[in-house]
PyMOL Python script that loads the backbone (N, CA, C, O; Angstrom):
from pymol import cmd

cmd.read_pdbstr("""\
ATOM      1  N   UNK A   1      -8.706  -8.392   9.934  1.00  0.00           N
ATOM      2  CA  UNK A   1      -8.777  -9.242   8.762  1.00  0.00           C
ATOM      3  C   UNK A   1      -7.523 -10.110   8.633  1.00  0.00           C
ATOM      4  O   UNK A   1      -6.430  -9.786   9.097  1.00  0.00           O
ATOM      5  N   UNK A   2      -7.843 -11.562   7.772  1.00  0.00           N
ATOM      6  CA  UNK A   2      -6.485 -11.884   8.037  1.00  0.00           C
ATOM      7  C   UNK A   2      -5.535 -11.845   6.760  1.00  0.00           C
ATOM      8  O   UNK A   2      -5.827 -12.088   5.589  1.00  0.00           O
ATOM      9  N   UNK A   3      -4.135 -11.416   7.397  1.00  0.00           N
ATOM     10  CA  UNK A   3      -2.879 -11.246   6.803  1.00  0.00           C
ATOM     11  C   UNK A   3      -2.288 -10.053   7.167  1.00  0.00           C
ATOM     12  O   UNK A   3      -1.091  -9.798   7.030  1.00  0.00           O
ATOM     13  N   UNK A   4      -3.541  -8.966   7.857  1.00  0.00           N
ATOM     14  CA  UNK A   4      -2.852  -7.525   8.465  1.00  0.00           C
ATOM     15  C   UNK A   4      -2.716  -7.907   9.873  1.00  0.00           C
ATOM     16  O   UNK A   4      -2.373  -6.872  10.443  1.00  0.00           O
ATOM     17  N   UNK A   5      -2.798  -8.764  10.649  1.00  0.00           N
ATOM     18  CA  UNK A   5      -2.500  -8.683  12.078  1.00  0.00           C
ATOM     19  C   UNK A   5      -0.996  -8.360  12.285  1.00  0.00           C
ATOM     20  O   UNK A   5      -0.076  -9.024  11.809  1.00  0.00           O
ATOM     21  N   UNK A   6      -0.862  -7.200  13.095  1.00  0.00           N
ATOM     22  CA  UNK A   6       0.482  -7.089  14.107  1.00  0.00           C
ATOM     23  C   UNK A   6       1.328  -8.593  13.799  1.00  0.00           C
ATOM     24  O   UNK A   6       2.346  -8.683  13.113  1.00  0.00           O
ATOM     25  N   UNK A   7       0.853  -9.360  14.269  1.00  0.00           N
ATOM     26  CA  UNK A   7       2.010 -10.865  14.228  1.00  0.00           C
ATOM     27  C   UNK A   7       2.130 -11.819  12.672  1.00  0.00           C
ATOM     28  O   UNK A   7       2.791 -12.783  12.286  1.00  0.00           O
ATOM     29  N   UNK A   8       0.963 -10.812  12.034  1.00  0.00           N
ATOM     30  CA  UNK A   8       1.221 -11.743  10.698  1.00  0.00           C
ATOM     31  C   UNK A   8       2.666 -12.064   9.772  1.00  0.00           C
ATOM     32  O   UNK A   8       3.200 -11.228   9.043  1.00  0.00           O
ATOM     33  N   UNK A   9       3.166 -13.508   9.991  1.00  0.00           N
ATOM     34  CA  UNK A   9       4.866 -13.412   9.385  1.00  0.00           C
ATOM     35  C   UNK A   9       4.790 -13.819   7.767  1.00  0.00           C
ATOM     36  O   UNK A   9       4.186 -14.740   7.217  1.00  0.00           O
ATOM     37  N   UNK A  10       5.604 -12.815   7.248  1.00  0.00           N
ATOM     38  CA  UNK A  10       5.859 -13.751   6.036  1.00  0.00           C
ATOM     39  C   UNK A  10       7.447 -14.037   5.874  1.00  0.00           C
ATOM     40  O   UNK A  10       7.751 -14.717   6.854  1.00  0.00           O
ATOM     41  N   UNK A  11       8.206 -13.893   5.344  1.00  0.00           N
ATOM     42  CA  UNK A  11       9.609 -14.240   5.206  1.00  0.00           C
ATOM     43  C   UNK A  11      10.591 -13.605   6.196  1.00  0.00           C
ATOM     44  O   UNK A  11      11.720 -13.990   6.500  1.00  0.00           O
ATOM     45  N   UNK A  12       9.898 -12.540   6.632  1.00  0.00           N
ATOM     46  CA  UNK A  12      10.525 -11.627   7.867  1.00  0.00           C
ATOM     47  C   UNK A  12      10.026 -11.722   9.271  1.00  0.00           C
ATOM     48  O   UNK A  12       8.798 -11.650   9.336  1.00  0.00           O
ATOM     49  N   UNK A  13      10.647 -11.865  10.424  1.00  0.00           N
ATOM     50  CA  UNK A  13       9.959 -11.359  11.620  1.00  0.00           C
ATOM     51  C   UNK A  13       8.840  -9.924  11.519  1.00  0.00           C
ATOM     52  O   UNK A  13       9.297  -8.909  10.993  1.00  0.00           O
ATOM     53  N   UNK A  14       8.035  -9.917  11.809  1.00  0.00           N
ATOM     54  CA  UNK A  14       7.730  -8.512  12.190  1.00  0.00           C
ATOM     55  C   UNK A  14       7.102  -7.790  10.212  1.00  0.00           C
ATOM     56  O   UNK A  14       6.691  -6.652   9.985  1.00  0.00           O
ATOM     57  N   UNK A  15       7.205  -8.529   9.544  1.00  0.00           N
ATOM     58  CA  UNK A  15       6.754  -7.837   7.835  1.00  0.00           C
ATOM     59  C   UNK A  15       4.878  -7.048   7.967  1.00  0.00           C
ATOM     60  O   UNK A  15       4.354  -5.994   7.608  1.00  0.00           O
ATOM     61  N   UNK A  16       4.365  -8.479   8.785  1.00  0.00           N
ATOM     62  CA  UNK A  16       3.323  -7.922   8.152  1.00  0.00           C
ATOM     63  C   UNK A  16       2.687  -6.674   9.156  1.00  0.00           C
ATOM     64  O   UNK A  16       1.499  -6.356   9.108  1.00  0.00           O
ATOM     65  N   UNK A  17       3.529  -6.127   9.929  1.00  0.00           N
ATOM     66  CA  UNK A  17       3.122  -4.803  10.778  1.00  0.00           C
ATOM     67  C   UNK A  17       2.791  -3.894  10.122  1.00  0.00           C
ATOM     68  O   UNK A  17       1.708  -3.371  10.382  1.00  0.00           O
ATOM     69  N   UNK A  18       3.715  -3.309   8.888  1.00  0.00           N
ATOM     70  CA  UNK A  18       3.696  -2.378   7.698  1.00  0.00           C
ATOM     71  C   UNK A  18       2.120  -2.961   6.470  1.00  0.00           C
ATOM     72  O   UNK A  18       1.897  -2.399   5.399  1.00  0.00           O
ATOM     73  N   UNK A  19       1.332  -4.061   6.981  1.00  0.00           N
ATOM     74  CA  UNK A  19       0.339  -3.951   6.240  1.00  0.00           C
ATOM     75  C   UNK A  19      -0.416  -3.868   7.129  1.00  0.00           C
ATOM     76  O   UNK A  19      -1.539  -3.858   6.625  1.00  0.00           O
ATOM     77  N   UNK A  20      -0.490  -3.791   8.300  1.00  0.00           N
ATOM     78  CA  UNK A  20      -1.172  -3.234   8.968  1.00  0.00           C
ATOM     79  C   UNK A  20      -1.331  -1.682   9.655  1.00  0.00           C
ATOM     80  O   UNK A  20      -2.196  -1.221  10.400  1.00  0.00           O
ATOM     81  N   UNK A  21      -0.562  -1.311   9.286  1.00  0.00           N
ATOM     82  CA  UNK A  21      -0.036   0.405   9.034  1.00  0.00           C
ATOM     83  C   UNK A  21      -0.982   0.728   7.812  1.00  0.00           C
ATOM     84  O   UNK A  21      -1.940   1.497   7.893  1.00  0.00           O
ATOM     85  N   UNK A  22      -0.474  -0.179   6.278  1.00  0.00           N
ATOM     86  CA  UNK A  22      -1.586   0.302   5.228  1.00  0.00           C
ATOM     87  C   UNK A  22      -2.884   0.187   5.401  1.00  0.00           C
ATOM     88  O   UNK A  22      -3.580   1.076   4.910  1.00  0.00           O
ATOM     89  N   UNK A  23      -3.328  -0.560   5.895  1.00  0.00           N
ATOM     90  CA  UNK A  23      -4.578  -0.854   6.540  1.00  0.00           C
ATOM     91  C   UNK A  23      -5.465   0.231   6.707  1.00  0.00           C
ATOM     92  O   UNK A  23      -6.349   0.849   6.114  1.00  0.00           O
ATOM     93  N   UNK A  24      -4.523   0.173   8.321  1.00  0.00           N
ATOM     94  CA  UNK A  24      -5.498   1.568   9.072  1.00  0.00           C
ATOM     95  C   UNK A  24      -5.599   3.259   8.074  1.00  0.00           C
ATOM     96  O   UNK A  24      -6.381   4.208   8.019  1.00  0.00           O
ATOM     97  N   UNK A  25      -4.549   2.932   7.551  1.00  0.00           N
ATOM     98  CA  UNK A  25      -3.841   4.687   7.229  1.00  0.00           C
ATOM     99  C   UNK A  25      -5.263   4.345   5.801  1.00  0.00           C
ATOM    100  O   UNK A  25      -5.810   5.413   5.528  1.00  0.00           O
ATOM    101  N   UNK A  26      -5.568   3.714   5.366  1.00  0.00           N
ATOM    102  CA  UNK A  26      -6.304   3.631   3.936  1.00  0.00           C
ATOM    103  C   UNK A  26      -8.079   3.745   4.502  1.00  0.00           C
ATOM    104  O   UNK A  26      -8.892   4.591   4.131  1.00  0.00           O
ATOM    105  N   UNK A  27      -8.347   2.447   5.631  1.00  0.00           N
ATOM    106  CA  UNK A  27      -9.760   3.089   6.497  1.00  0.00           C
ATOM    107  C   UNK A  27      -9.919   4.401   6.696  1.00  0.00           C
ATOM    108  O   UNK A  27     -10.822   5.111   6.255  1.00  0.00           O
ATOM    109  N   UNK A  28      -8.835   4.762   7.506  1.00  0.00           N
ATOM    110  CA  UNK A  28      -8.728   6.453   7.851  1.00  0.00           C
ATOM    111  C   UNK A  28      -9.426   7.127   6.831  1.00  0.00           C
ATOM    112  O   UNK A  28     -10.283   7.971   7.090  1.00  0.00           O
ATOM    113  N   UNK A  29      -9.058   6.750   5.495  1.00  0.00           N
ATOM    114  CA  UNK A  29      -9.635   7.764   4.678  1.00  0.00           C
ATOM    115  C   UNK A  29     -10.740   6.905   3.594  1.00  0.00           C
ATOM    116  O   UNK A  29     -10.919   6.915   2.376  1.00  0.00           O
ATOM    117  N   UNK A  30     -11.292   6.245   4.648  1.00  0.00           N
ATOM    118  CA  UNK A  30     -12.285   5.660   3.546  1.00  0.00           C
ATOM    119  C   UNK A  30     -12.591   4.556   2.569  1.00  0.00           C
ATOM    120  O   UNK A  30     -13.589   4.033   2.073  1.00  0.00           O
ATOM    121  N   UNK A  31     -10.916   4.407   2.502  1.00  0.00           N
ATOM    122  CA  UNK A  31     -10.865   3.362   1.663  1.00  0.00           C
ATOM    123  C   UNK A  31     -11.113   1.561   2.330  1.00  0.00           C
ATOM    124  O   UNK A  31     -11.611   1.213   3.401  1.00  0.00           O
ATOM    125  N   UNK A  32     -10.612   0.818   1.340  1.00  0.00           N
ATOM    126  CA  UNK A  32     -10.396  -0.936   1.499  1.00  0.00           C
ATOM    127  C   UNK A  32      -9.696  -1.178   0.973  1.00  0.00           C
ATOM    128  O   UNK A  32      -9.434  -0.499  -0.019  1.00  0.00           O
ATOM    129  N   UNK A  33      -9.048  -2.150   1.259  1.00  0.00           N
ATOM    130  CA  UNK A  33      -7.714  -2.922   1.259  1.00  0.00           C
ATOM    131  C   UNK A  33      -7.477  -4.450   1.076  1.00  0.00           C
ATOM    132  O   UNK A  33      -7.132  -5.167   2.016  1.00  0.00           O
ATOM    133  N   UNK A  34      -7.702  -4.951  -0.315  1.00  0.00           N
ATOM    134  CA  UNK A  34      -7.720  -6.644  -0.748  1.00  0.00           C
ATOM    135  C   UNK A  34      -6.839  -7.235  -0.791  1.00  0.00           C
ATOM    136  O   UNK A  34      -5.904  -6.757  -1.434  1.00  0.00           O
ATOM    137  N   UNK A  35      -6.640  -8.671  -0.097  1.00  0.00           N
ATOM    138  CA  UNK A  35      -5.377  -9.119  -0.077  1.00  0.00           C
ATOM    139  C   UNK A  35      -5.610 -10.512  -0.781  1.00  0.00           C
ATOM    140  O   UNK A  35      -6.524 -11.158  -0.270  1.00  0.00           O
ATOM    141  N   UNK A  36      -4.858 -11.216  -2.043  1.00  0.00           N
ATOM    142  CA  UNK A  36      -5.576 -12.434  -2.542  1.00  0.00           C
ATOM    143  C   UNK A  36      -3.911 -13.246  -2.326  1.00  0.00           C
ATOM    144  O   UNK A  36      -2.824 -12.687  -2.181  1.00  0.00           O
ATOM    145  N   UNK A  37      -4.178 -14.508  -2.366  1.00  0.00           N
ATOM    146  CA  UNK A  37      -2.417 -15.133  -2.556  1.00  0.00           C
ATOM    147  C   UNK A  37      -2.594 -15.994  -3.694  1.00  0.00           C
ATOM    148  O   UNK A  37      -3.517 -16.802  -3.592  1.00  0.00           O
ATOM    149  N   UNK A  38      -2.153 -16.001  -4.388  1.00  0.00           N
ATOM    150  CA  UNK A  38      -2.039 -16.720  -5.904  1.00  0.00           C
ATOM    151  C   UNK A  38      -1.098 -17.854  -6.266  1.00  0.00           C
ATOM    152  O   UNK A  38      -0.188 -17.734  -5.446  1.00  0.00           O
ATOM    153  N   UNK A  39      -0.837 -18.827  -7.001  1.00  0.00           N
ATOM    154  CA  UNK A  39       0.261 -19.260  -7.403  1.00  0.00           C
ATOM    155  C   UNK A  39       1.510 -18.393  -8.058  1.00  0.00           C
ATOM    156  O   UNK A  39       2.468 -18.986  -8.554  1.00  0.00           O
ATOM    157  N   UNK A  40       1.427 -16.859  -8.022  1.00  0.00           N
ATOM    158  CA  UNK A  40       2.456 -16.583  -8.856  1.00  0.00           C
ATOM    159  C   UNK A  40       2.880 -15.515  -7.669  1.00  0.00           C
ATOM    160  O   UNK A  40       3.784 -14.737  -7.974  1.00  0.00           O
ATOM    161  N   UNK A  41       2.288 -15.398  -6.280  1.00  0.00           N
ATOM    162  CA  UNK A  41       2.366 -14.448  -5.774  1.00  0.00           C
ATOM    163  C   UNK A  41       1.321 -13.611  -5.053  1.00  0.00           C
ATOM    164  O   UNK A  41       0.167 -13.868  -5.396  1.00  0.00           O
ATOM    165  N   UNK A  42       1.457 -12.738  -4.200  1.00  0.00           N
ATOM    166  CA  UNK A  42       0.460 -11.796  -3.289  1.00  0.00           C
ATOM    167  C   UNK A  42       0.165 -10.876  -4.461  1.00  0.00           C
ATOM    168  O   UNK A  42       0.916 -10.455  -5.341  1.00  0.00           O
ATOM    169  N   UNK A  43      -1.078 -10.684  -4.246  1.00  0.00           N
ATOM    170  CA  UNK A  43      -1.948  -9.266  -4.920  1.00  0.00           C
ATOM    171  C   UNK A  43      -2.685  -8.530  -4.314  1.00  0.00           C
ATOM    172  O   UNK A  43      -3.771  -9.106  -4.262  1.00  0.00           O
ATOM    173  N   UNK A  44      -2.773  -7.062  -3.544  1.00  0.00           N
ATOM    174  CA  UNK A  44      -3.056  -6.155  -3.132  1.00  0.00           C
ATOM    175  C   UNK A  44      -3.715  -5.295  -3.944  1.00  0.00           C
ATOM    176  O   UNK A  44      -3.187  -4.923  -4.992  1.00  0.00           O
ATOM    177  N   UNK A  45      -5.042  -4.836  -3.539  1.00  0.00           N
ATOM    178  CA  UNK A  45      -6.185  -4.283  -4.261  1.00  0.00           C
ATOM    179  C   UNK A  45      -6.455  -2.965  -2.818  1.00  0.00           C
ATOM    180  O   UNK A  45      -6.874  -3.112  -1.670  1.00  0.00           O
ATOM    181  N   UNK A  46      -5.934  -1.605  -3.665  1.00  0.00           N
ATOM    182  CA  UNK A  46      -6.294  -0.893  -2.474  1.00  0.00           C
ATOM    183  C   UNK A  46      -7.848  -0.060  -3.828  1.00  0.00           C
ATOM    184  O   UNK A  46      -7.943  -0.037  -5.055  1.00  0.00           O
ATOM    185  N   UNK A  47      -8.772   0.485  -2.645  1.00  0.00           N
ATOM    186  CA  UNK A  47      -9.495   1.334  -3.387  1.00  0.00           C
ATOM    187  C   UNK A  47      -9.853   2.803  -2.114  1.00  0.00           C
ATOM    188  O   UNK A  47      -9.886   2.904  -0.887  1.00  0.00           O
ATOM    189  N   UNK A  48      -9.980   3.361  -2.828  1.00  0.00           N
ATOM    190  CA  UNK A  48      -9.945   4.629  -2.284  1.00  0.00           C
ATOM    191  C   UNK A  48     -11.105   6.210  -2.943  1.00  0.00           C
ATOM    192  O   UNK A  48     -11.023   6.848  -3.993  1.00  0.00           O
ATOM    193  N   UNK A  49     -11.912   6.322  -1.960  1.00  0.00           N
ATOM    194  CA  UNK A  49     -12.630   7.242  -2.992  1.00  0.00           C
ATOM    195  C   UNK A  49     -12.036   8.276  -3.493  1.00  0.00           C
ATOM    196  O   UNK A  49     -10.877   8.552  -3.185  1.00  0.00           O
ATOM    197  N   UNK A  50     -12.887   9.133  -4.499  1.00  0.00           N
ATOM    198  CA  UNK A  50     -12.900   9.808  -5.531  1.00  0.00           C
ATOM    199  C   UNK A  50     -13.187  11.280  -4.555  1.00  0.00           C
ATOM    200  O   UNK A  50     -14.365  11.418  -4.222  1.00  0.00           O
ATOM    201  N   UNK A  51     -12.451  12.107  -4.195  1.00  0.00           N
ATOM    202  CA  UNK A  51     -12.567  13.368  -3.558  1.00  0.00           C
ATOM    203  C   UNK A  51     -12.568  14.533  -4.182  1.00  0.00           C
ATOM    204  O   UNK A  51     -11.426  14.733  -4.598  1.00  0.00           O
ATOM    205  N   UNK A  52     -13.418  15.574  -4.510  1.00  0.00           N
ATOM    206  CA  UNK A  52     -13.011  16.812  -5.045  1.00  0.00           C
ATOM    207  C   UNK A  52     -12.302  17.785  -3.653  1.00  0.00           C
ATOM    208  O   UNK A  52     -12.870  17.970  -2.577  1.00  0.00           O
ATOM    209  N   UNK A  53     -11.180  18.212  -3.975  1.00  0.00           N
ATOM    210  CA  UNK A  53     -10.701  18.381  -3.256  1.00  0.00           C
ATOM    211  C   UNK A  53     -10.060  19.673  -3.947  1.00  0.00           C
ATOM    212  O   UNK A  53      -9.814  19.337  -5.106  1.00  0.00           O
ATOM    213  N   UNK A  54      -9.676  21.020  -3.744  1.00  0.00           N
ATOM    214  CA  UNK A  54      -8.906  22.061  -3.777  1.00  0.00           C
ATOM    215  C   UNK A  54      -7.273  21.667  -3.936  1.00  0.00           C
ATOM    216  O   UNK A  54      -6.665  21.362  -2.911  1.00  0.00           O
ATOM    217  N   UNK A  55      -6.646  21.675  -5.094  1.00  0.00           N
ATOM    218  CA  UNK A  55      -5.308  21.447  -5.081  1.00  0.00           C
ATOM    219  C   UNK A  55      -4.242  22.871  -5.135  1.00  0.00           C
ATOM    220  O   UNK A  55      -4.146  23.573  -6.141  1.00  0.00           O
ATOM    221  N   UNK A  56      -3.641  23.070  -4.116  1.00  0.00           N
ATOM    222  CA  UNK A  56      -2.384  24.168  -3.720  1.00  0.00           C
ATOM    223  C   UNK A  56      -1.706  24.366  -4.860  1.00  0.00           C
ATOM    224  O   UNK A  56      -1.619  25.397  -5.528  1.00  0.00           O
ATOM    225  N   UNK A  57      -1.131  23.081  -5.076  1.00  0.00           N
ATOM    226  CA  UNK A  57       0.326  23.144  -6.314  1.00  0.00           C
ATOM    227  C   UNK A  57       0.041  22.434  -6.922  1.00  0.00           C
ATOM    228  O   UNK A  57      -0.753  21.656  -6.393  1.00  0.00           O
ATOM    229  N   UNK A  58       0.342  22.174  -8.149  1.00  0.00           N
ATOM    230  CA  UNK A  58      -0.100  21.105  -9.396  1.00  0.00           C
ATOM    231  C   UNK A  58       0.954  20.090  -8.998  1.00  0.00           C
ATOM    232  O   UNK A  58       1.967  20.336  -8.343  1.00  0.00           O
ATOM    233  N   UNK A  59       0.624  19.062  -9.423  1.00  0.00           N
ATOM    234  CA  UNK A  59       1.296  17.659  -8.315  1.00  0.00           C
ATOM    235  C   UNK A  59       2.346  17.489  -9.764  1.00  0.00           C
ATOM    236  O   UNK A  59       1.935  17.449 -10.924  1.00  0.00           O
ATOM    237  N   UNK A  60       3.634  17.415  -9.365  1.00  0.00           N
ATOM    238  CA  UNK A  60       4.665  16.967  -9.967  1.00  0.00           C
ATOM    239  C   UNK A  60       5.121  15.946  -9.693  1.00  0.00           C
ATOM    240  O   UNK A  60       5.749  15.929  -8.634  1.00  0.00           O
ATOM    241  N   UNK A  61       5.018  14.452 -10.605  1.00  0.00           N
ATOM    242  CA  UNK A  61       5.750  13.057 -10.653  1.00  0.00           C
ATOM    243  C   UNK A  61       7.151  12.864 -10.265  1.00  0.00           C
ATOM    244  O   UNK A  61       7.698  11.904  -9.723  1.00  0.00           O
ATOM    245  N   UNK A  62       7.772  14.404 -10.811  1.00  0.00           N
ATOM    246  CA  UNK A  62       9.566  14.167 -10.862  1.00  0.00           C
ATOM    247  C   UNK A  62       9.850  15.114  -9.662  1.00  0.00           C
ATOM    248  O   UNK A  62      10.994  15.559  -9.751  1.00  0.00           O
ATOM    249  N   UNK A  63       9.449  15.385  -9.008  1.00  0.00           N
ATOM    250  CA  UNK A  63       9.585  16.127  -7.710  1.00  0.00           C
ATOM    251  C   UNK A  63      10.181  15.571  -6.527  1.00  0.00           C
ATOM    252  O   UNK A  63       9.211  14.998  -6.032  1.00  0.00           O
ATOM    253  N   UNK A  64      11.225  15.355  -5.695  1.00  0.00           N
ATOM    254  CA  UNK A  64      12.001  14.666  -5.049  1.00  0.00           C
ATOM    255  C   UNK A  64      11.098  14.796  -3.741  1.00  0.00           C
ATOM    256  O   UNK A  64      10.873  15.900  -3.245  1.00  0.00           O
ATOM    257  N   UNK A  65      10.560  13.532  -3.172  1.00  0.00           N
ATOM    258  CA  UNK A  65       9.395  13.205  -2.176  1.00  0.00           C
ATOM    259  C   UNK A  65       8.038  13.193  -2.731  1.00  0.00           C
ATOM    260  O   UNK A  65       7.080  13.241  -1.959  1.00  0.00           O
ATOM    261  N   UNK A  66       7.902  13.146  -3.749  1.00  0.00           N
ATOM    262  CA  UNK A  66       6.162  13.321  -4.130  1.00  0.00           C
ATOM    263  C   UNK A  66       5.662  11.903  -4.106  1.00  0.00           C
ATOM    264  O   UNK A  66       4.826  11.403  -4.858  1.00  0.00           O
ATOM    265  N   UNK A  67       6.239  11.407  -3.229  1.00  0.00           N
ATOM    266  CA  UNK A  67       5.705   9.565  -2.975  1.00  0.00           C
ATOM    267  C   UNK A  67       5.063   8.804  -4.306  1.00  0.00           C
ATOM    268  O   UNK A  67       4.256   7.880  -4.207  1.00  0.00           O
ATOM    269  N   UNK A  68       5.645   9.442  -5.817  1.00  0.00           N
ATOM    270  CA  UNK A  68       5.558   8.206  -6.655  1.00  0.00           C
ATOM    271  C   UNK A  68       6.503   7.098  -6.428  1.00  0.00           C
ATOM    272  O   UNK A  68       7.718   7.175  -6.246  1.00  0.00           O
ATOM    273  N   UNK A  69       5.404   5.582  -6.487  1.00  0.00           N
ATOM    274  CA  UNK A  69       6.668   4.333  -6.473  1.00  0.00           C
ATOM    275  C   UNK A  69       7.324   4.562  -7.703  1.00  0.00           C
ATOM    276  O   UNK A  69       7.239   5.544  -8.440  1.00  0.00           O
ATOM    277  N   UNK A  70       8.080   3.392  -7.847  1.00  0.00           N
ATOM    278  CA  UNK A  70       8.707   3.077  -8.932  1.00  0.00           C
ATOM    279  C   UNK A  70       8.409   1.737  -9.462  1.00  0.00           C
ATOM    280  O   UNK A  70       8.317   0.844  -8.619  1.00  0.00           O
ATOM    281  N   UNK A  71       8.278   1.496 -10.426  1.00  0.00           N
ATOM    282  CA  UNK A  71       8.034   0.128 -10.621  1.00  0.00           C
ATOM    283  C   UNK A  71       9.504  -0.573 -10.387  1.00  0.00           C
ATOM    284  O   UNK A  71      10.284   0.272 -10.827  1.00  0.00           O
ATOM    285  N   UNK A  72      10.236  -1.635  -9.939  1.00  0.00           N
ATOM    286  CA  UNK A  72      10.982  -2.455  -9.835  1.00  0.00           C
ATOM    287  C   UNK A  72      11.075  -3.650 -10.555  1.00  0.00           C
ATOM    288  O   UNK A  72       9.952  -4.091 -10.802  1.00  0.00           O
ATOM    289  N   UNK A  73      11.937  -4.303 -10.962  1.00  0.00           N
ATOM    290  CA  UNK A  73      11.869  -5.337 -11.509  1.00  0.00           C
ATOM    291  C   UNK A  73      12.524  -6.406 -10.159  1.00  0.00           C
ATOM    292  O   UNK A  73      13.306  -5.972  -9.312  1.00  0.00           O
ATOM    293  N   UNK A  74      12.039  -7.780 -10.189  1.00  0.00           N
ATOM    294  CA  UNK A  74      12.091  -8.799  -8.670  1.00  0.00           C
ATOM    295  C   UNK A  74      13.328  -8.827  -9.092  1.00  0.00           C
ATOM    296  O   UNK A  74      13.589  -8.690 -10.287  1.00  0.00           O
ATOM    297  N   UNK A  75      14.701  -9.094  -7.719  1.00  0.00           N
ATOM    298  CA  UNK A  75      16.401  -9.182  -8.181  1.00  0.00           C
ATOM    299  C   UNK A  75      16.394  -7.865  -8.271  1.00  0.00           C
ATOM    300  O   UNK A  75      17.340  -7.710  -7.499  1.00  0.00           O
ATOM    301  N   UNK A  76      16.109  -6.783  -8.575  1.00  0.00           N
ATOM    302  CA  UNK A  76      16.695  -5.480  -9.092  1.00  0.00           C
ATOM    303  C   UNK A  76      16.965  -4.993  -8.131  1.00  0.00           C
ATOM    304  O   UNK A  76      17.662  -4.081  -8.576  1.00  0.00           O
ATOM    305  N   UNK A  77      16.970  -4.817  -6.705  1.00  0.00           N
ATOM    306  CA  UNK A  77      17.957  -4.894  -5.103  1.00  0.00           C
ATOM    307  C   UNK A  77      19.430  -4.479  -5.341  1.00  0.00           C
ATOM    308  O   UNK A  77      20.227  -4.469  -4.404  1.00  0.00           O
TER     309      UNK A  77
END
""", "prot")
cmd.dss("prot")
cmd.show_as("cartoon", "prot")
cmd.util.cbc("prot")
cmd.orient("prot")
């Protein structure tokens, strides 16, 4: 699709490899992956099904590695 190819550039050599990493890793499990470009900016639409699934440990937000982002503010670098 285009904007995930291996050679896709945006401000970096080599950027859009890592959306092509999200890509595959999101098919893998089923999901899709929307990419729109806007006047204010890129917008990414991932969807992913709904799994009942057996949970081990109750998932903790503040847990150091539990892969919550953070929201950022743009400049905040």
């Amino acid at each position: 699709p285009e904007g995930y190819g291996h050679n896709h550039s945006v401000d970096k050599p080599d950027a859009g490899m890592g959306l092509y990493g999200c890509l595959q890793i999101i098919q893998q499990h089923g999901g899709r992956m929307g990419i729109s470009y806007g006047e204010h900016g890129t917008c990414f639409e991932i969807r992913l099904p709904i799994v009942d699934a057996p949970v081990s440990e109750p998932f903790d937000p503040d847990a150091k590695g539990s892969g919550v982002l953070e929201k950022v503010s743009p400049g905040a670098r």
